[in-house]
C-alpha positions as a printed Julia matrix, in Angstrom:
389×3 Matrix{Float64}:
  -3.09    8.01   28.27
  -0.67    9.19   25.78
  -3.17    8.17   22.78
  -5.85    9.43   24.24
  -4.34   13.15   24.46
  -2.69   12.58   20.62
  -6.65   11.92   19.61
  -7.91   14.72   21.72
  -5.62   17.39   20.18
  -5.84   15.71   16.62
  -9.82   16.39   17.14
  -9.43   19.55   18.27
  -7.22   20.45   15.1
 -10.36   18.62   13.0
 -12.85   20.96   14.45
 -11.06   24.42   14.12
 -10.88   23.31   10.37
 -14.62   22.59    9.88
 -14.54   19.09    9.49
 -17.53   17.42   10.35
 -17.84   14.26    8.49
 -15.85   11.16    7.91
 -12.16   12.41    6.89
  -9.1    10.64    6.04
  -6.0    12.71    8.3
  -2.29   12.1     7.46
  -0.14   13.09    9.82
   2.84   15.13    8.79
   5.24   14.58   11.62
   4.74   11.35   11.98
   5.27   10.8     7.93
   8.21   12.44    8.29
   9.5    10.21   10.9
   8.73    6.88    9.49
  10.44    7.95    6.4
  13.45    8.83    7.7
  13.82    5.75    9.65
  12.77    3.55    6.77
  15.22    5.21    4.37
  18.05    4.76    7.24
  16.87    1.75    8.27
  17.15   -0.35    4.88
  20.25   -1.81    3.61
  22.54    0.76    2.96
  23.82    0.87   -0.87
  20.42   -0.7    -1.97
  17.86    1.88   -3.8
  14.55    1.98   -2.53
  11.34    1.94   -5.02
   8.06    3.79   -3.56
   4.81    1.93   -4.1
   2.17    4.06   -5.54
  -1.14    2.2    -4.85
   0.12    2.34   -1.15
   0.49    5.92   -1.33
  -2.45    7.04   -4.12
  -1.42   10.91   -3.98
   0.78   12.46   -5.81
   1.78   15.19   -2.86
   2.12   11.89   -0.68
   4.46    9.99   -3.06
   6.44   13.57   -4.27
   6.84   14.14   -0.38
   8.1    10.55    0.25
  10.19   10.18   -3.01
  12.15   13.81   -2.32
  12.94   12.59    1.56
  14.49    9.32    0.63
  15.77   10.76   -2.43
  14.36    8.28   -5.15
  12.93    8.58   -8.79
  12.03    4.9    -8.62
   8.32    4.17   -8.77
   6.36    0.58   -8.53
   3.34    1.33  -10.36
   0.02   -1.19  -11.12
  -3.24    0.81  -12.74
  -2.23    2.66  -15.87
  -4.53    5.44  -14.75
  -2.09    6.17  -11.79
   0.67    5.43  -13.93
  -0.2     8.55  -16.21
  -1.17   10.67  -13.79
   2.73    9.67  -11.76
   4.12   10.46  -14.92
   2.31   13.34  -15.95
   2.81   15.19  -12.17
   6.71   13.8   -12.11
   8.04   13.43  -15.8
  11.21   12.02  -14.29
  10.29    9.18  -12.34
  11.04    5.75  -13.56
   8.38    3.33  -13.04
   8.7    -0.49  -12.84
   5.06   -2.48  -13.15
   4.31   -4.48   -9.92
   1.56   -6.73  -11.89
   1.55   -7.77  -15.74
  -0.81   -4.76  -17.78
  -2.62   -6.51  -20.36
  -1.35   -6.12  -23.65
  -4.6    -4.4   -24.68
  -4.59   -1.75  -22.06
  -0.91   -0.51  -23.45
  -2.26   -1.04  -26.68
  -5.21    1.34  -26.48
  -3.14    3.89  -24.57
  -0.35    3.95  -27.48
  -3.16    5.05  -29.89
  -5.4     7.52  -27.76
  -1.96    8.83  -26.02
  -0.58   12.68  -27.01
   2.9    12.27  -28.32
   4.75   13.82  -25.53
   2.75   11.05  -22.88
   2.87    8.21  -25.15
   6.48    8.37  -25.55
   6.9     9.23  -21.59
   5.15    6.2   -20.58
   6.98    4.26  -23.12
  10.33    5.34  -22.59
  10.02    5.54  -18.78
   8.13    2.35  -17.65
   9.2    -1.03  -17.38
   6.48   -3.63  -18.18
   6.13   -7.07  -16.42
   6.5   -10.01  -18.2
   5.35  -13.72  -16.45
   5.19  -15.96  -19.26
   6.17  -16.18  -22.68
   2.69  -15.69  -24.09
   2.82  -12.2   -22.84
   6.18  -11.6   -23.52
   5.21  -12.34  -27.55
   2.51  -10.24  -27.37
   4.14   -7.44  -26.0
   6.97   -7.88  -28.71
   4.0    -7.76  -31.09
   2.79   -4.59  -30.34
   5.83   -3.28  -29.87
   6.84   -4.67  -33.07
   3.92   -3.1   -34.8
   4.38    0.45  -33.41
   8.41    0.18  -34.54
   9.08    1.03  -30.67
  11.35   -0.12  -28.15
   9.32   -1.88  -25.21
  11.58   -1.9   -21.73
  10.32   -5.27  -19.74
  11.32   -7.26  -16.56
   9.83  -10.78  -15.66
   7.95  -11.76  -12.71
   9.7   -14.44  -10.64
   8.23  -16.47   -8.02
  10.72  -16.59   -5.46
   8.32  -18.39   -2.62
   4.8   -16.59   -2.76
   3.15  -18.65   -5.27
   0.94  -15.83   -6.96
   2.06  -16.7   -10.31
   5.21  -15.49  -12.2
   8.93  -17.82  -13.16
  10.33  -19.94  -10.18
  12.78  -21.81  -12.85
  15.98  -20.23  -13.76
  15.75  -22.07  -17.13
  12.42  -20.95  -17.73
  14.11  -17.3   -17.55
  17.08  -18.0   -19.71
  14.48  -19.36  -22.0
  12.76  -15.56  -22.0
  15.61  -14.23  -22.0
  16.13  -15.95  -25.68
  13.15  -15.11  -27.03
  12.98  -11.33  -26.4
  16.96  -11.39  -27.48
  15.09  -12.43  -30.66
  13.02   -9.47  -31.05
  14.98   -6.16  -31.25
  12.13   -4.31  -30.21
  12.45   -6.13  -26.54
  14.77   -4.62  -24.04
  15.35   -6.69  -20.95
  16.43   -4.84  -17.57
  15.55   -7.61  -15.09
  13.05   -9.02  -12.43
  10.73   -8.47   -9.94
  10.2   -10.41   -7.03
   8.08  -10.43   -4.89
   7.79  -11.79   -1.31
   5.53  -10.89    1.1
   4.83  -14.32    2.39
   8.4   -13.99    4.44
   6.84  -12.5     7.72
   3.74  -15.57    7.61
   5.74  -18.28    7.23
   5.1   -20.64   10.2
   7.57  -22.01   12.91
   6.51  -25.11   11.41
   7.77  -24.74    7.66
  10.96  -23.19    9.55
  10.24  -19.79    9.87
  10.34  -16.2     8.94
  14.72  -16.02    8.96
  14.73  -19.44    7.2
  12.23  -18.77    4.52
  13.94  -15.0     3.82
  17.23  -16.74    3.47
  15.79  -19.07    0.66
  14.36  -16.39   -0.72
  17.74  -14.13   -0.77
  19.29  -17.78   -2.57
  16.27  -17.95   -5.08
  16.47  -14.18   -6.37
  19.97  -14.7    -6.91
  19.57  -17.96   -8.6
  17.0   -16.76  -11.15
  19.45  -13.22  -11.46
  22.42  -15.11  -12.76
  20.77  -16.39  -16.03
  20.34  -13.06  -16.76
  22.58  -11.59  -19.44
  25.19   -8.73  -17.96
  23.31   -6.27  -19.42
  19.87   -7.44  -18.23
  20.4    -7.11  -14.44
  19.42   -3.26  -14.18
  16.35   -4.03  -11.82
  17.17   -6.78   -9.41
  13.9    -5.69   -7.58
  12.11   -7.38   -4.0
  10.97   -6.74   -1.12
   8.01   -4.82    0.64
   6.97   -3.13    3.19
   6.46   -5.8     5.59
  10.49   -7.25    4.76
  11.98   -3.62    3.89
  13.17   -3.03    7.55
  13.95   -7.28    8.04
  16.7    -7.6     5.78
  20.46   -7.75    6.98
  21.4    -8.33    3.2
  19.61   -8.71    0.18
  22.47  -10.46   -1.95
  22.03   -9.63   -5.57
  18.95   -7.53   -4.75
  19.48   -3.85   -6.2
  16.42   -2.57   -4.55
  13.71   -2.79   -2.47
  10.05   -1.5    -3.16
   8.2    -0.59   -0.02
   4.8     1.72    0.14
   2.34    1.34    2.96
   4.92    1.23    6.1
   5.41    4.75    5.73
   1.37    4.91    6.69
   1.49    2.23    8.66
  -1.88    0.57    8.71
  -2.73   -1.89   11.17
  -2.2    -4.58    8.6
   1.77   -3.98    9.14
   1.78   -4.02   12.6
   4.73   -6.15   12.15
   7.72   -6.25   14.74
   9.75   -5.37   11.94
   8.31   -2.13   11.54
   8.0    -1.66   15.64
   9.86    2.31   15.06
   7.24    3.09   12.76
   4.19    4.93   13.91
   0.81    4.98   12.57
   0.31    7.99   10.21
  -3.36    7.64    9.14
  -6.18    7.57   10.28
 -10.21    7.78    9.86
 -11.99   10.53   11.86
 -15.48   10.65   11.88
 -18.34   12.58   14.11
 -20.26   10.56   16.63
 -23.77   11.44   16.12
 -25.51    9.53   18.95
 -24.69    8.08   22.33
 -27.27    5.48   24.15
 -27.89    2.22   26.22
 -27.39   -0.36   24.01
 -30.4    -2.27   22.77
 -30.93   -4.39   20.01
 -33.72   -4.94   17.91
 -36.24   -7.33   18.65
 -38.13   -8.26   22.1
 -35.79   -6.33   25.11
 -35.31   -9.64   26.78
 -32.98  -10.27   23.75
 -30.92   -7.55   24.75
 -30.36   -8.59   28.3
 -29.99  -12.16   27.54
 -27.37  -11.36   25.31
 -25.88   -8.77   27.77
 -25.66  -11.48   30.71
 -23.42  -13.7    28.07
 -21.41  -10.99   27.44
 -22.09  -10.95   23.96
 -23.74   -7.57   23.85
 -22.55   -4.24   25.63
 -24.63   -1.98   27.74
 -23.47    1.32   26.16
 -22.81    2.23   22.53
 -22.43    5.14   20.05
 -23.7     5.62   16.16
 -20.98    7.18   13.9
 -21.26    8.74   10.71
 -20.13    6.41    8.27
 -18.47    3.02    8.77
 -18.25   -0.08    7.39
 -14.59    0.81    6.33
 -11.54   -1.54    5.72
 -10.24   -0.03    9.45
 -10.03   -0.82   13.09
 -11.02    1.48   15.75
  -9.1     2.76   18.06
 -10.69    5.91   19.85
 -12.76    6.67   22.1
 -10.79    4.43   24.38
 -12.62    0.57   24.64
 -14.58    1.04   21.05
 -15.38   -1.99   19.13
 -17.43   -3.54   16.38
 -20.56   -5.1    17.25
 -20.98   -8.78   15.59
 -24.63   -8.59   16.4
 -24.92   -5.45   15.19
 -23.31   -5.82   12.26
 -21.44   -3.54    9.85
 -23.47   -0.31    8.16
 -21.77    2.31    5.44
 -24.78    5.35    6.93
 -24.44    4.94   10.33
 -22.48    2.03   12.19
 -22.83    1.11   15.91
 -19.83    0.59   17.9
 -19.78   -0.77   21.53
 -18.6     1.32   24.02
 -17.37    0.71   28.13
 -19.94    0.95   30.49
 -17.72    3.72   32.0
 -16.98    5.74   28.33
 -16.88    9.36   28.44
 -17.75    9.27   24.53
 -20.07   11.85   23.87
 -22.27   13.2    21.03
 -20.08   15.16   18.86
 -16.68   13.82   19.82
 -14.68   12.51   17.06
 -14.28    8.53   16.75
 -10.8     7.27   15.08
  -9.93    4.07   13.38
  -6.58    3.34   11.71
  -7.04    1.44    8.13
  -6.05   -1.75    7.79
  -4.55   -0.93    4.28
  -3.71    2.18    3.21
  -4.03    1.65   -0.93
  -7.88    2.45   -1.99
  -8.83    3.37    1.6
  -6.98    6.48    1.21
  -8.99    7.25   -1.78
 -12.05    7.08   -0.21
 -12.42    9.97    1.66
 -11.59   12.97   -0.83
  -8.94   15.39    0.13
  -6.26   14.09    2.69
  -6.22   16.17    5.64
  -2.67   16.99    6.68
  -2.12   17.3    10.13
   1.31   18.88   11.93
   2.13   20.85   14.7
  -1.56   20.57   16.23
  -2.96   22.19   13.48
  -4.88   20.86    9.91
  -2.18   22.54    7.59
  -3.38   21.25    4.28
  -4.49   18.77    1.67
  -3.8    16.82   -0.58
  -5.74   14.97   -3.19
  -5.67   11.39   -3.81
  -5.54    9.63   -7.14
  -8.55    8.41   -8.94
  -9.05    5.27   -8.28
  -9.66    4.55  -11.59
């Protein structure tokens, strides 16, 4: 009951504001509230670094960043990256996934001065094997400018990246070799934590080999080389009694909280977007094809007796208004107008808004143009998402 009077009020809001097509709504409030408890909930003393292809706005991440009171940015598309640094010229961004050396390359030549040496001076480039790591120190090299990197560690994920400590003293040699190199530390990753089966021991078990391995790979580091002791995510943020040598934790998409963190770590956090959309037709269900289909199918329960057409679909979401609305697998998915199952008893009509919360929050958010802020019962803004590239 409780949802379906937050949806009814949240469509109300959608419909004083002339919306009338598929609409991506933030709410405010709710924002708010999962950042606060996020930013009290982590481990205290440890900074907190604010994913950016989680959160592809720059009102979203400036709103975010000011609450918890962080300049630290994870950043992956050097796109976003430029447009993070051109909206907030003090951030300091740390790459979540090696650039190629070409991409940097072209941007050092086509750059202006002033954003060339802003990216350059302000970003922190990752670094997973010692192929990359000479090419960087090429280019650097080349341009007689410093390049600031950290390496990629695989602490238990397996997506690539250093899992030997004397693989990393080994980089650690080689860029001490070039002065152009500057080394502040790692990046490790971990998202696996929360999947690990009761069979391989466990969620607590596998984040407490993790917490051994980041420290393990951090202590062949050189003193001055341990700037960015960097894990976590938004799935682990909230999960972690101590991080050992861990400075910080990046997190992005809890603070949304799409369906695919629905993860009793994050059980304070409330869902803070979501897909609204007009229904544009209500009707007894019938598939194509000879009507006996139909009620075949409907006596095995494999096909409703009562559905809706939506404007849109076909989105990386799950819905979860009207009351009872699902996907149909005979149906299928459609991007003009998808049919969703509805109760036999649904009071959805033609007109009412449907809602689905996305099960990701970076690129979906991008997809619907302005974000619609919603607070207080009433559409109060936008905000415009990044380019997606």
């Amino acid at each position: 009951m409780e949802d379906e009077v937050y949806f009814a009020l949240l469509a109300i809001a959608l419909r004083e504001a002339g919306c009338h097509g598929p609409r991506l709504v933030i709410d405010l409030d709710r924002l708010d509230a999962n950042t606060d408890a996020i930013a009290k909930g982590a481990v205290a003393g440890v900074g907190l670094r604010i994913v950016d292809k989680s959160l592809p706005s720059i009102d979203l991440m400036r709103r975010i960043m000011s609450r918890v009171g962080t300049k630290k940015v994870m950043s992956f598309h050097l796109p976003v990256t430029l447009a993070m640094l051109d909206a907030i010229p003090d951030i300091e961004v740390l790459y979540g996934k090696p650039l190629p050396v070409a991409a940097l390359a072209k941007a050092i030549t086509e750059l202006e001065p002033e954003s060339r040496e802003r990216l350059v001076r302000q970003t922190v480039f990752l670094m997973d094997t010692q192929a990359r790591l000479h090419e960087f120190a090429a280019l650097a090299e080349s341009h007689a400018m410093s390049l600031r990197i950290a390496f990629e560690v695989d602490v238990g994920m397996h997506r690539g990246g250093i899992s030997d400590p004397v693989e990393v003293a080994a980089l650690c040699a080689v860029a001490a070799a070039h002065p152009h190199i500057v080394v502040e530390g790692l990046m490790a990753y971990e998202a696996h934590i929360p999947e690990m089966p009761a069979m391989f021991g466990g969620a607590d078990r596998e984040q407490a080999q993790v917490i051994a391995r980041v420290a393990a790979l951090a202590a062949v580091l050189p003193e001055n080389a341990r700037k960015i002791i960097n894990t976590g995510g938004s799935k682990t943020v909230l999960a972690y009694p101590q991080v050992g040598a861990a400075n910080e934790l990046s997190v992005g998409s809890a603070f949304v909280k799409p369906t695919d963190f629905d993860k009793p770590s994050l059980g304070k956090l409330q869902p803070a977007a979501f897909i609204a959309t007009p229904i544009l037709k209500v009707a007894d269900a019938l598939l194509p094809g000879p009507q006996w289909i139909t009620g075949l199918m409907q006596v095995l329960r494999l096909f409703g007796r009562k559905g809706c057409f939506i404007y849109g679909g076909n989105w990386l979401a799950k819905p979860v208004h009207p009351p009872g609305m699902a996907e149909s697998k005979l149906w299928g998915r459609s991007s003009n107008q998808q049919f969703m199952s509805l109760p036999d008893d649904s009071r959805a009509k033609v007109d009412d808004m449907a809602f689905f919360r996305p099960t990701q929050s970076e690129a979906v958010l991008q997809h619907f143009g302005p974000l619609l802020i919603y607070s207080q019962g009433r559409i109060v803004g936008e905000w415009a998402p990044l380019p997606p590239g």
